[in-house]
VMD Tcl script that draws the C-alpha trace (Angstrom):
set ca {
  {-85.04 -18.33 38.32}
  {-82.41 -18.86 35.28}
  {-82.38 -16.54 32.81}
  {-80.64 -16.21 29.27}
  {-78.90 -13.42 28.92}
  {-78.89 -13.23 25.39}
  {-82.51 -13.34 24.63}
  {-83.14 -11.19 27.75}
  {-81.08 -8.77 26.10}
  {-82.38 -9.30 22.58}
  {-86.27 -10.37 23.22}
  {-86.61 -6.57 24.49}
  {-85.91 -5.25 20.54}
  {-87.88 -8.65 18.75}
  {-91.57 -7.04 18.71}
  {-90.44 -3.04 18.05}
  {-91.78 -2.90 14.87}
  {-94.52 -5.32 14.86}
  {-94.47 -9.17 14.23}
  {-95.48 -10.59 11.09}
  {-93.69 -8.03 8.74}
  {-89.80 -8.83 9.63}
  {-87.72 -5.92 8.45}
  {-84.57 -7.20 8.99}
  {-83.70 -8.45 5.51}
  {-82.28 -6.32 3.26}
  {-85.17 -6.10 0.59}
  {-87.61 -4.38 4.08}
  {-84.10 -1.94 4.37}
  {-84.30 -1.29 0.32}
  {-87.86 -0.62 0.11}
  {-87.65 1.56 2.76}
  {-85.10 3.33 1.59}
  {-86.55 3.55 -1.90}
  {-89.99 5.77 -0.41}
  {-86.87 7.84 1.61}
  {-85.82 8.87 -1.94}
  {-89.20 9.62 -3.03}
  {-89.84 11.85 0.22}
  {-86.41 13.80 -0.30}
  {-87.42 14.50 -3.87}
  {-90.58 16.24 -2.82}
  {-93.15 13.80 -3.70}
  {-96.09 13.69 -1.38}
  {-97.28 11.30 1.19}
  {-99.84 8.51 0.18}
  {-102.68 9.58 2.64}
  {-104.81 6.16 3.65}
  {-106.60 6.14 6.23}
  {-110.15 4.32 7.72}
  {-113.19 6.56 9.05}
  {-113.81 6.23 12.82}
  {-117.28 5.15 13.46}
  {-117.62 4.65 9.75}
  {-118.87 0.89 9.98}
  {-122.83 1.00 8.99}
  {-124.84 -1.80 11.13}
  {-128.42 -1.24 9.28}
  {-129.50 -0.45 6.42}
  {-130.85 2.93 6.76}
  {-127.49 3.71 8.24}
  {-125.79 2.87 5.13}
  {-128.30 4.07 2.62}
  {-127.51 7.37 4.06}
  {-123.85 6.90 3.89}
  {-124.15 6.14 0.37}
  {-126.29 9.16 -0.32}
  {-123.36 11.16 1.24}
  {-120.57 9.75 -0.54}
  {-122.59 9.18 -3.88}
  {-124.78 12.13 -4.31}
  {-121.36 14.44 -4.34}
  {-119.02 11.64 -6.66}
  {-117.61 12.30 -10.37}
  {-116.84 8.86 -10.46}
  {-117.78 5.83 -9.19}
  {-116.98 2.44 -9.24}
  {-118.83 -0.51 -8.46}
  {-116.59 -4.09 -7.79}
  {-119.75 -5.54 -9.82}
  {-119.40 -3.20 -12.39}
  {-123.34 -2.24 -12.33}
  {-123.07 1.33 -11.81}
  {-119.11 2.26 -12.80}
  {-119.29 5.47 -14.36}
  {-119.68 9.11 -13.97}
  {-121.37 10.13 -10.85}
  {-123.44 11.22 -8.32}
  {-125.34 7.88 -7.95}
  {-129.19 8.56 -7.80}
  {-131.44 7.94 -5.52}
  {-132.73 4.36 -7.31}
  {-129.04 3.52 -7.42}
  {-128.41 3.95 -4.14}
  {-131.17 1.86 -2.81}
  {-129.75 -0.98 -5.06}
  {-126.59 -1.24 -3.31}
  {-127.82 -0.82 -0.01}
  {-130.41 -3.84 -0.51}
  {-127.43 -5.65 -2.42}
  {-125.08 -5.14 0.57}
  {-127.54 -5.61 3.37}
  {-128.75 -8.81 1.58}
  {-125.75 -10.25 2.58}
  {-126.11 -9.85 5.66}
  {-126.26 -12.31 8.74}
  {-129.50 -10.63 10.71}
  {-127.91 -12.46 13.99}
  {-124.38 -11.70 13.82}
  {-123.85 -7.73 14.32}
  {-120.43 -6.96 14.14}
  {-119.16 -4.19 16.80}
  {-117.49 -2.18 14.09}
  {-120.37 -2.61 11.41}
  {-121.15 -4.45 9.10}
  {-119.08 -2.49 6.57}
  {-115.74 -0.48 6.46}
  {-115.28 3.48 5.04}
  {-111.55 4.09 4.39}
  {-110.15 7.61 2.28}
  {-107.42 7.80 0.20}
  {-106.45 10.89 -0.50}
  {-103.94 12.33 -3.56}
  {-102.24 15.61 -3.93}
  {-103.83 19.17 -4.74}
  {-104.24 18.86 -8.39}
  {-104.29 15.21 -9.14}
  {-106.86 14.73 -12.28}
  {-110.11 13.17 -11.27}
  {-109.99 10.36 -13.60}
  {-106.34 9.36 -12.67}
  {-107.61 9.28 -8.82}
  {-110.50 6.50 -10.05}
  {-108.03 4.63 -11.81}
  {-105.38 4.43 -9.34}
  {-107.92 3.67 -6.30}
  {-109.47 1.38 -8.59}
  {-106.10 -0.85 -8.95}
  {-105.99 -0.52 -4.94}
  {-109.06 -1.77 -4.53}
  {-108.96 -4.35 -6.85}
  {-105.59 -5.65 -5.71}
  {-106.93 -6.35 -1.80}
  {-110.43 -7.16 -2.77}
  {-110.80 -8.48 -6.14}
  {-108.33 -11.67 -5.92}
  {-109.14 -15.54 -5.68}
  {-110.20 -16.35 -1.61}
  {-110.48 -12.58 -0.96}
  {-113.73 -11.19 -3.55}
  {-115.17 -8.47 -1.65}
  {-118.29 -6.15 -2.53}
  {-117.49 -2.52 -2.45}
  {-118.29 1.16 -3.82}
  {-115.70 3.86 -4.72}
  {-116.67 7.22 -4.87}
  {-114.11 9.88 -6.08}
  {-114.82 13.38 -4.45}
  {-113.09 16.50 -6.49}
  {-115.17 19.29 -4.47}
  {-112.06 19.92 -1.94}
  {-107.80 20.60 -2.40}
  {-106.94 17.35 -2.32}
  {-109.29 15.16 -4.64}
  {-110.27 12.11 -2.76}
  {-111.83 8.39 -2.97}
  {-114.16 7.11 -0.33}
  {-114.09 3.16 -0.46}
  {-117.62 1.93 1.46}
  {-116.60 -1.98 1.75}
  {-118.96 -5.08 2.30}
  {-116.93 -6.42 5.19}
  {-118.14 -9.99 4.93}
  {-116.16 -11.33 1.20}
  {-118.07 -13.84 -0.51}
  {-115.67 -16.75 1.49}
  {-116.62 -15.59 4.70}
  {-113.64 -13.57 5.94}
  {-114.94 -10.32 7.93}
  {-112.45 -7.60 7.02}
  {-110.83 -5.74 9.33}
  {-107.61 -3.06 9.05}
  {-104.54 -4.06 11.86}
  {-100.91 -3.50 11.54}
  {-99.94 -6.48 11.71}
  {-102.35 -7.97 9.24}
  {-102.79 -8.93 5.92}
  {-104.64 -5.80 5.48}
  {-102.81 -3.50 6.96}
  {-102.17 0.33 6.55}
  {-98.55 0.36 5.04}
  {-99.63 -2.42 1.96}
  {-102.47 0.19 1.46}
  {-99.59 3.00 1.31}
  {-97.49 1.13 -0.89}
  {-99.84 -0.18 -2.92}
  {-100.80 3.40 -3.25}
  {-97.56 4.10 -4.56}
  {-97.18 1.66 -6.90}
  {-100.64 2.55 -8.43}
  {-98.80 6.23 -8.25}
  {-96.08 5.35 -10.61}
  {-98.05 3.87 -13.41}
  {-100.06 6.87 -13.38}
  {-97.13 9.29 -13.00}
  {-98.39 11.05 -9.84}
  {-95.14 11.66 -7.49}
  {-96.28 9.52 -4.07}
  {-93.99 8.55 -1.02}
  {-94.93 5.88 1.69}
  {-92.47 7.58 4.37}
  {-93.18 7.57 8.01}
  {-93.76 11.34 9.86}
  {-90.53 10.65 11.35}
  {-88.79 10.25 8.49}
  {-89.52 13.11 6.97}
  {-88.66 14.96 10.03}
  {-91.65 15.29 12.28}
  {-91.69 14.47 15.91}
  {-94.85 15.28 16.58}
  {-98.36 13.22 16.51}
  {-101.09 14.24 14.40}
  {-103.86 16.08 15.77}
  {-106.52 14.23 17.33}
  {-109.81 14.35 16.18}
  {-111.22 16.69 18.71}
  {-108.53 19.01 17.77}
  {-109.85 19.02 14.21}
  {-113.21 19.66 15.70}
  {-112.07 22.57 17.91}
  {-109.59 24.04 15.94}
  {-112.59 24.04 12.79}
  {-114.77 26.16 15.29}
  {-112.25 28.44 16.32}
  {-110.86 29.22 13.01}
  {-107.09 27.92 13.11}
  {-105.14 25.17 11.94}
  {-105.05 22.30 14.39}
  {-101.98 21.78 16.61}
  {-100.25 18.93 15.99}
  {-99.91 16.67 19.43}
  {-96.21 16.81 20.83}
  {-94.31 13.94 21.87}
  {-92.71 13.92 25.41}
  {-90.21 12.13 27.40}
  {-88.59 8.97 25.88}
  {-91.72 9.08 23.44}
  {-89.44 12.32 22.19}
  {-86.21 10.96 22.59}
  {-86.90 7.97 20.49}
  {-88.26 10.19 17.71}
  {-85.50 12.46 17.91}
  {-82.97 9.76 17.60}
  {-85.18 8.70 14.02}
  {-84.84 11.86 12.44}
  {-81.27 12.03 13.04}
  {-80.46 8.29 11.92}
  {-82.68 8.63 9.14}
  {-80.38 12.28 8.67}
  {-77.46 10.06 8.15}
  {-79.46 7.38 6.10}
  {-80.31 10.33 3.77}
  {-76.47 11.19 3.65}
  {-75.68 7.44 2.69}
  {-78.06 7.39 -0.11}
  {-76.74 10.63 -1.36}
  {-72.93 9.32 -1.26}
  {-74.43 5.99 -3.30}
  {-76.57 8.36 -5.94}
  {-73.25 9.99 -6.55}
  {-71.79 6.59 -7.62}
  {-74.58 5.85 -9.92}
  {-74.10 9.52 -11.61}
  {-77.42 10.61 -10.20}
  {-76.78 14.24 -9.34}
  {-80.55 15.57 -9.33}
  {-81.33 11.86 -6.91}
  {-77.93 13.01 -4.50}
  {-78.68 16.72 -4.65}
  {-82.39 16.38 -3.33}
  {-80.92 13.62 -0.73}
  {-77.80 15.66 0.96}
  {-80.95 18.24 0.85}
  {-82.71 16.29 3.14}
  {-80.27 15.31 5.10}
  {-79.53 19.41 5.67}
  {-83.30 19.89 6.91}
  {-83.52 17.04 9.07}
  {-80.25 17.94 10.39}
  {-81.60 21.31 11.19}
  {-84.54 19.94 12.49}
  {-86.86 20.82 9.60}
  {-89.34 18.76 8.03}
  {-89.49 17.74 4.71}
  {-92.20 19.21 2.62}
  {-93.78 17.86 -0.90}
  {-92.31 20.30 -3.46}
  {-96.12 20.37 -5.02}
  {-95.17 18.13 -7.88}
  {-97.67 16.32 -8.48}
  {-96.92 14.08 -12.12}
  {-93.52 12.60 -12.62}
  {-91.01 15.07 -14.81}
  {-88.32 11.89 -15.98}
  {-87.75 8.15 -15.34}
  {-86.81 7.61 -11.47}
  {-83.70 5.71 -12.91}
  {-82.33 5.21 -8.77}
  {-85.59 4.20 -7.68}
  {-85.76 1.08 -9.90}
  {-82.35 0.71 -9.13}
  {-83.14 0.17 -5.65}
  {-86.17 -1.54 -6.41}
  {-84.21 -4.30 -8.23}
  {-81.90 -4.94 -5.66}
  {-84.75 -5.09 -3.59}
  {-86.34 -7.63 -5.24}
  {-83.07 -9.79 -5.80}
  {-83.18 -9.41 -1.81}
  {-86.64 -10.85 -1.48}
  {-85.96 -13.28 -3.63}
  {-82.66 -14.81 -1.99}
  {-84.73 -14.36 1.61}
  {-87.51 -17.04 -0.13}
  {-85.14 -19.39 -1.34}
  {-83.65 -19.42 2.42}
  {-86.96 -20.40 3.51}
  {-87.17 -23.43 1.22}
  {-83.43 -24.53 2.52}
  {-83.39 -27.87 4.74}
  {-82.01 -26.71 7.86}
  {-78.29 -27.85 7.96}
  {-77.99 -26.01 4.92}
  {-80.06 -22.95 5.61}
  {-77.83 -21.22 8.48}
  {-75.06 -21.16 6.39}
  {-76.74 -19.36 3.57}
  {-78.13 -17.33 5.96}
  {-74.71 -16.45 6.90}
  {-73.47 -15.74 3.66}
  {-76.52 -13.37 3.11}
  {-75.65 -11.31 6.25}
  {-72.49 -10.80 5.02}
  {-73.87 -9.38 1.93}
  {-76.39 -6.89 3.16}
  {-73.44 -5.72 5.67}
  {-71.78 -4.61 2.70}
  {-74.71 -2.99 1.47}
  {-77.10 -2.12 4.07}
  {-77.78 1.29 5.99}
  {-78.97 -0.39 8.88}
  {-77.07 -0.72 12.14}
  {-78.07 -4.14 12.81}
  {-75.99 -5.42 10.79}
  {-73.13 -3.24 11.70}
  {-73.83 -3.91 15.37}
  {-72.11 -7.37 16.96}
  {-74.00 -10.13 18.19}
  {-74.80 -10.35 21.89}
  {-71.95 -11.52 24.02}
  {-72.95 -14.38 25.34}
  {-76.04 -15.72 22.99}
  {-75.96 -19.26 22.06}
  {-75.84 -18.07 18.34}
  {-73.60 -15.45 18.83}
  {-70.29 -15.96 16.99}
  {-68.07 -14.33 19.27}
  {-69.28 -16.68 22.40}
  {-68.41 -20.09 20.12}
  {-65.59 -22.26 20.82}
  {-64.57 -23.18 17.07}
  {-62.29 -25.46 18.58}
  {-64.76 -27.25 20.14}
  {-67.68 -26.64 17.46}
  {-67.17 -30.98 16.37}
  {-68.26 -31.98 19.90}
  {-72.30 -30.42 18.13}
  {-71.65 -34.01 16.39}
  {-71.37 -36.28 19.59}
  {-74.34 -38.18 20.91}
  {-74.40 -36.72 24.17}
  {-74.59 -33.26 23.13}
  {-76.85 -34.01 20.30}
  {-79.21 -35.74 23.14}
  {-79.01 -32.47 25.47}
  {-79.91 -30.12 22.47}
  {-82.56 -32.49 21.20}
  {-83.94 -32.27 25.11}
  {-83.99 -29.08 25.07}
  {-86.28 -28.50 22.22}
  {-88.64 -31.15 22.49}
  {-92.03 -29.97 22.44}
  {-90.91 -26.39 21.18}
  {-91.17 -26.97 17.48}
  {-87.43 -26.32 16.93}
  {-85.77 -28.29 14.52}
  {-82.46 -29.70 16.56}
  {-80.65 -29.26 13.25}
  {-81.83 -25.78 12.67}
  {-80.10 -24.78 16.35}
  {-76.94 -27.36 15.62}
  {-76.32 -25.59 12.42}
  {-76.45 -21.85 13.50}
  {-74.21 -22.74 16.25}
  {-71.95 -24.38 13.65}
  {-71.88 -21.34 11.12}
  {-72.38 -18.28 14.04}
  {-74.21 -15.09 13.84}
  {-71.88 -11.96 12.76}
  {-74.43 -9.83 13.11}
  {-76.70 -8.39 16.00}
  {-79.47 -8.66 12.79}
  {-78.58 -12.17 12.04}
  {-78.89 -13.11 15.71}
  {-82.50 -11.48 15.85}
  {-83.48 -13.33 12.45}
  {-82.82 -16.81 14.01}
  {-84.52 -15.73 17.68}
  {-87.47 -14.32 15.96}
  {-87.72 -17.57 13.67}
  {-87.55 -19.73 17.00}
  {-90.20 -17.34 18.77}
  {-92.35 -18.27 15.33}
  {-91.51 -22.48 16.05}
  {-92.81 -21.74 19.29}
  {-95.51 -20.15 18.69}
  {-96.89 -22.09 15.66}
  {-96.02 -24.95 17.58}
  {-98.28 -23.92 20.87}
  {-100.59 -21.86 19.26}
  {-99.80 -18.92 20.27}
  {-101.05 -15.71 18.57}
  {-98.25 -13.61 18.12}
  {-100.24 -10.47 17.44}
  {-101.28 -10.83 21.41}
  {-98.96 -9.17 23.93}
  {-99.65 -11.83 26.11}
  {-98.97 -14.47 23.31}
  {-95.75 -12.91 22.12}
  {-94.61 -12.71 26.56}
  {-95.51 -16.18 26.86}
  {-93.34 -17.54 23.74}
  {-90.67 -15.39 25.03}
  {-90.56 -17.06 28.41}
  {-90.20 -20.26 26.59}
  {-87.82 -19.12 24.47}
  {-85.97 -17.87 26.94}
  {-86.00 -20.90 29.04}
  {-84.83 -23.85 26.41}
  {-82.08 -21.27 25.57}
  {-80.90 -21.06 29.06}
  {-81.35 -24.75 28.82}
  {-79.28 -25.09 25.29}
  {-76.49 -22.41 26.61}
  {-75.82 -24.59 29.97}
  {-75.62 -28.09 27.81}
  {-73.50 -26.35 25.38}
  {-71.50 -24.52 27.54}
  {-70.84 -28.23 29.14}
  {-69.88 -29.63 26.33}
  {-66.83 -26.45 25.59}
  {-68.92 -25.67 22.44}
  {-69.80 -21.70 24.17}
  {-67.16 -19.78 25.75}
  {-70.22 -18.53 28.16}
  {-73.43 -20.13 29.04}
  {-74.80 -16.90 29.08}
  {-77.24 -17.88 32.17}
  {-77.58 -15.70 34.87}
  {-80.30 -15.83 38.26}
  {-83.50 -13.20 37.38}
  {-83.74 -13.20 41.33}
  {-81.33 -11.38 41.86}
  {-82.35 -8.66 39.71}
  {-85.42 -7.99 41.60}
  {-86.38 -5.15 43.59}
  {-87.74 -4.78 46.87}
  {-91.67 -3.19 46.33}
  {-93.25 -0.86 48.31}
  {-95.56 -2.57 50.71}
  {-98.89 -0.76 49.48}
  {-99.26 0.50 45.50}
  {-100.98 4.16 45.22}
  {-104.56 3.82 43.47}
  {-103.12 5.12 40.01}
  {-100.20 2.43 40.32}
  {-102.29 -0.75 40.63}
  {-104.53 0.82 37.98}
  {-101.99 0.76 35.55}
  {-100.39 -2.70 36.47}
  {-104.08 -4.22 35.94}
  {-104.09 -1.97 32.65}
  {-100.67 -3.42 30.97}
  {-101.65 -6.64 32.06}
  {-104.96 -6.52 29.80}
  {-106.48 -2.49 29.35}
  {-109.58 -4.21 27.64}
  {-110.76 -5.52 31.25}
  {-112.13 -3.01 33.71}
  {-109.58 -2.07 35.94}
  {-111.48 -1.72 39.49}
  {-112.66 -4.88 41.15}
  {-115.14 -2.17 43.62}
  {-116.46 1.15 43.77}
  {-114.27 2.01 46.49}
  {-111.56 1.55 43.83}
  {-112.88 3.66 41.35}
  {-113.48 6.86 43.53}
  {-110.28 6.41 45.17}
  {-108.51 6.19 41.81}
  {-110.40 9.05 40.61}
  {-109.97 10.93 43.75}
  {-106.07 10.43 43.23}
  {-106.14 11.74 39.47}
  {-108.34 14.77 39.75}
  {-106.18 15.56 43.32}
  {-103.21 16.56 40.84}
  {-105.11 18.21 38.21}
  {-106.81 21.87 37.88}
  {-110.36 22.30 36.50}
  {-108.91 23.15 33.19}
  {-106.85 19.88 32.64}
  {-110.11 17.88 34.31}
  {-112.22 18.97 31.62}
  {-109.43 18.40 28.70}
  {-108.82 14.97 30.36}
  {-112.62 14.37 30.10}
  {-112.33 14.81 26.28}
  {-109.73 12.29 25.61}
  {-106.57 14.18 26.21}
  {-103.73 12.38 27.39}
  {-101.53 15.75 27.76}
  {-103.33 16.37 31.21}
  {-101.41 13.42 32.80}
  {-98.06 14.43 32.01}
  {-97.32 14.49 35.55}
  {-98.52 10.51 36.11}
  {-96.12 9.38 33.62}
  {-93.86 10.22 30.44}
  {-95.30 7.17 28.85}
  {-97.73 8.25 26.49}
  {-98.98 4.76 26.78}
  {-98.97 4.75 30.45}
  {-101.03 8.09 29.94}
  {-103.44 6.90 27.87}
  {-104.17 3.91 30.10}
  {-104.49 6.03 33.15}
  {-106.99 8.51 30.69}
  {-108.87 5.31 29.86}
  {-109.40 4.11 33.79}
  {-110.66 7.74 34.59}
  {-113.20 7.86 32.00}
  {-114.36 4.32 33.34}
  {-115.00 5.84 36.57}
  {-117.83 7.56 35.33}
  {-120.79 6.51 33.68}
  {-121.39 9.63 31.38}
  {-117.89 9.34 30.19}
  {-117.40 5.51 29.90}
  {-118.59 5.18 26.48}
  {-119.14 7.53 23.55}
  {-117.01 8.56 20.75}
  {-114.58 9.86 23.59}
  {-113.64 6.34 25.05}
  {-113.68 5.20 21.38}
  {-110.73 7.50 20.60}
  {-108.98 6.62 23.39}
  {-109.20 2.75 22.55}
  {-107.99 3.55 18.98}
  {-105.22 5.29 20.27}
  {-104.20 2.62 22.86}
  {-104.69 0.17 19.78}
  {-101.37 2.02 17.94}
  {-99.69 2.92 20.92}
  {-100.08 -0.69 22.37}
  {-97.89 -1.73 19.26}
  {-95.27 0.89 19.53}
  {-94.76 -0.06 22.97}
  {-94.78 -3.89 20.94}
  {-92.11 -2.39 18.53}
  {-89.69 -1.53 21.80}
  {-90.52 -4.19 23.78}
  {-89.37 -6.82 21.71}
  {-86.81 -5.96 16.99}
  {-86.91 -7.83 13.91}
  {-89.93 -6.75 12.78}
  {-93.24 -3.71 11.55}
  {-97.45 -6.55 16.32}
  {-100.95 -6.61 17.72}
  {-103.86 -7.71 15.91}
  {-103.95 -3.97 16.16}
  {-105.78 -1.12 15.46}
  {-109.57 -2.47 13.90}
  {-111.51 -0.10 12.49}
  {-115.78 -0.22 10.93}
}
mol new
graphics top color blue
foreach p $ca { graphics top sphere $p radius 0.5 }
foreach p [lrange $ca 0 end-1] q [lrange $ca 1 end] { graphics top cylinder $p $q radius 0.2 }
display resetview
């Protein structure tokens, strides 16, 4: 079968970082860089995050959520504004909102996550009580309090540990019907929650980042939860989980780009006269460097005007701005602005992408067009063949004619105009591009009316290369039988919501093969969710947790519970990382759902 090189090549970097967020313009790369500033400086990470198994499904479930949450409040506030105030809520008040919540309920539809969502959001060790309600207040009112999106919720604001807290218990049904649920790729999605975070952060002058661990220098996972559990019993801190094999490498090679991205910002604070912003950068770039994390500085209110951070956040903006009026371009003209944009965030941009060159033989790529040759794009014939080629795709025929015509200079500019025909495609089929089977299946496609356009074009002297090459002869000879833990995990990537075993004879002999290479030790921790025992199976960590998920299918006791729970959550993230490498312009799945 014909292949295209190009998108072969490319397609594989398309879905790293998720789908519907593209971070390949240059306002993503500013407001990234902008929280990178805020981490070097010692501000401390916006801490969002949902409670698993925290979705109520009666009503006596979430009366005594609310008692938890209320009973111990300072403050609370109520979307409705009935009982905003001081806290703890009493016991009349609490039976209000669980009869106001529950009365909105649909007695035949019961939701597998519940019919409402508990998400934290925790501020730094000191952080006044009444600037914690006020900040998740404007949070909470910004996702759930605007036209088409009015949801019911309570906010309770805990002060009786360090870090002062607010638990958010959320109606998920809003009043127009959505049911709300948290994925990365959604419109509610944990970064907005960060940033928003932020933002609410800076009004009240408490010092927040929205940083990834890696970029402030940690490799590692975060602890799982029955770490926390066992670590509380035994009296310790709770080990962080490592990262192995590429999962390492990968995180490695992020702390030391985001070294030199540190060093960058450093050299351009210098330029603005921002000694304190450089210093506290070329700082950073010394830990990671060293390989030391970065830690908060315990700061908590802003000292002076962050002068460089609304400096980047205006160029940011302008950025977003000239990527919208793109969008509203016809598109013979749009490509060439498009262009002209590329070469402006190459001047300015930190990112390799636009540094790198295009790939050598893509049909956009401007170092495989034949400028001699570019009128021929004008003929009938040719016009006919790249009109063929697209029919029924969704591609607009002057869209392809005119990035041909102008060329992509960058490997980033290449990926914008892929990832925008992947999105034709897709919108055009209806295709789900938050599905890994979706995005594999728009891919194909892709690929084939490319190898399609590159032969027609490369007929017609417009490419120097057709960039087509025979996928046959690529393939490997397989083994004549797979091992039991080998088909498992075929059946797994193909869809590891389905049960993997199509007979009992398959699920002993799979489990028979697993506990073969384990000792009683590792059975038992592989029994509680932990990945780590199948380091020898594979250093996928995905792979790993796929293989973890088929053994606790193979027995009853162990096939459901909080256990298997964990596990899916943790296939849920990992299922977009692998998303994120797989395929680059982007931050993928429906993702991660949480009650």
């Amino acid at each position: 079968m014909a292949r295209s090189d190009a998108v072969s090549a490319v397609s594989g970097e398309l879905f790293r970082d998720g789908w519907s967020k593209i971070r390949g313009g240059a306002g993503a790369q500013a407001r990234r860089q902008k929280q990178l500033t805020r981490a070097a400086r010692g501000h401390s990470p916006a801490i969002f995050k949902p409670v698993k198994q925290g979705g109520c499904r009666t009503r006596s479930q979430l009366s005594g959520q609310l008692s938890y949450v209320g009973t111990k409040a300072s403050h609370i506030i109520d979307s409705r504004g009935v009982h905003d105030g001081s806290g703890p809520l009493t016991e009349q008040q609490i039976n209000d909102i669980a009869d106001r919540f529950s009365g909105n309920w649909n007695e035949r539809f019961s939701p597998k996550l519940g019919h409402t969502t508990h998400m934290i959001m925790a501020f730094p060790i000191g952080t006044k009580g009444e600037d914690v309600r006020d900040m998740a207040g404007e949070v909470c009112e910004q996702f759930f309090m605007q036209e088409g999106q009015q949801f019911d919720y309570i906010v309770a604001i805990h002060e009786d540990r360090a870090h002062p807290h607010a638990h958010v218990i959320l109606n998920r049904r809003s009043a127009e019907g959505e049911l709300f649920y948290l994925g990365r790729d959604h419109h509610f999605n944990y970064d907005d929650f960060r940033q928003a975070m932020v933002e609410a952060g800076e009004r009240h002058g408490v010092r927040l980042e929205a940083s990834r661990r890696v970029d402030r220098g940690v490799a590692s996972y975060s602890p799982n939860k029955s770490e926390v559990y066992r670590a509380k019993e035994e009296g310790r801190e709770p080990q962080a989980r490592e990262r192995v094999g590429p999962d390492l490498d990968r995180a490695l090679a992020d702390i030391a780009s985001t070294a030199e991205l540190y060093r960058s910002l450093a050299v351009e604070a210098t330029a603005e006269n921002r000694e304190g912003v450089a210093n506290a950068l070329n700082r950073a770039a010394a830990l990671l460097g060293r390989g030391e994390p970065l830690e908060p500085d315990g700061e908590i209110y802003m000292a002076e005007t962050q002068t460089f951070d609304e400096l980047r956040s205006d160029f940011s903006d302008l950025a977003t701005q000239a990527e919208a009026k793109a969008r509203t371009l016809a598109p013979d003209r749009r490509a060439s602005f498009e262009r002209e944009l590329s070469d402006i965030y190459a001047s300015v941009s930190r990112s390799e992408t636009y540094k790198n060159a295009p790939t050598e033989t893509g049909i956009y790529a401007e170092n495989n067009i034949n400028r001699e040759a570019i009128g021929r794009l004008e003929e009938a014939d040719t016009r006919a063949q790249i009109e063929s080629a697209l029919e029924g795709t969704g591609i607009s025929a002057d869209a392809v004619a005119a990035r041909v015509e102008a060329g992509a200079n960058s490997e980033a500019l290449e990926r914008q105009w892929l990832t925008d025909d992947i999105r034709q495609i897709a919108e055009h089929d209806g295709l789900d591009l938050s599905r890994a089977e979706d995005q594999q299946i728009a891919v194909d496609r892709l690929d084939a009316v490319h190898v399609q356009l590159g032969e027609a074009l490369y007929e017609a002297d417009v490419l120097r290369d057709s960039g087509v090459s025979d996928a046959d002869a690529e393939l490997v000879e397989q083994g004549d039988a797979a091992s039991p833990t080998a088909s498992v995990l075929a059946a797994m990537r193909q869809d590891s919501a389905r049960d993997p075993f199509a007979s009992d004879n398959e699920r002993d002999a799979y489990r028979a093969e697993i506990e073969s290479g384990l000792d009683e030790d590792q059975i038992e921790d592989l029994r509680h969710g932990s990945d780590e025992a199948l380091a020898e199976v594979s250093d996928d960590r995905l792979d790993r947790l796929y293989a973890a998920k088929a053994y606790l299918q193979t027995d009853a006791a162990t096939a459901e519970g909080e256990v298997m729970q964990e596990i899916n959550n943790e296939i849920a993230n990992e299922e977009v990382d692998a998303a994120r490498l797989r395929h680059s312009a982007t931050d993928t799945e429906k993702g991660q759902t949480h009650g």
